[in-house]
N, C-alpha and C positions, 0 to 999 in steps of 0.2 A: 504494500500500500504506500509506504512513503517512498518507494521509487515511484510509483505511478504520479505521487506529488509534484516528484520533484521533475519531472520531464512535461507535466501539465504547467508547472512554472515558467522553465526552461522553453515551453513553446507558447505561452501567453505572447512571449518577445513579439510574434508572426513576423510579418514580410519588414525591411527596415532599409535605409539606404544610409550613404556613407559615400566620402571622398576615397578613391584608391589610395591615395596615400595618408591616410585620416591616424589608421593605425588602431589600437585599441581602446580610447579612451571611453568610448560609450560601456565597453566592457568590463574595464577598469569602476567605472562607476556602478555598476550594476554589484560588480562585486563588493563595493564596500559597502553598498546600499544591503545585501542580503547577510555581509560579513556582522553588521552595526544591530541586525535584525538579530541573530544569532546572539550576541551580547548578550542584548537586553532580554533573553527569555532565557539563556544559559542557565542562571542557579535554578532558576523552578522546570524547565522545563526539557531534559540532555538531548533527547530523543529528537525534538524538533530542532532544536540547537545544532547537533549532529547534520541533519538534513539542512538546515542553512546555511552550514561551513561546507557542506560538500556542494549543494549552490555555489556559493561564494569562490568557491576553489576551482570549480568548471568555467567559472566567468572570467575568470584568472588568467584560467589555460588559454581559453580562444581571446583573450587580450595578447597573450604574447604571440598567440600565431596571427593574429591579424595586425601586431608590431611588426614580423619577420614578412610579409607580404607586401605592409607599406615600403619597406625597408627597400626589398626586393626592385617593387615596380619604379621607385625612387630610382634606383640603381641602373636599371633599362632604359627610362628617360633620360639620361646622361648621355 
């Protein structure tokens, strides 16, 4: 069940747009949006807490691969 949350979270995002070389900050935000979320219920609540660091931590991830992309496309426009 809380994988099924957390992919129902994870695709609330839907369709979205962005500068090729923009990079990840929309994702960066997202993470510390669901990282801050995670906090605030951590003492009472681990289980949920857990599921919002592993949010948090997924948004992380495609922050750094859509860092190494803008990187990239940066690089090919040169």
């Amino acid at each position: 069940m809380e994988r099924g949350v957390e992919i129902g979270v994870y695709n609330s995002r839907g369709v979205f747009m962005k500068a090729q070389t923009e990079g990840g900050l929309q994702e960066r935000q997202l993470a510390e949006r669901y990282q801050g979320y995670a906090n605030q219920v951590g003492d009472r609540w681990h289980r949920t807490a857990a599921m919002l660091r592993r949010l948090a931590r997924s948004y992380t991830s495609d922050a750094r691969r859509e860092d190494i992309n803008a990187e990239l496309t940066e690089d090919l426009w040169r």
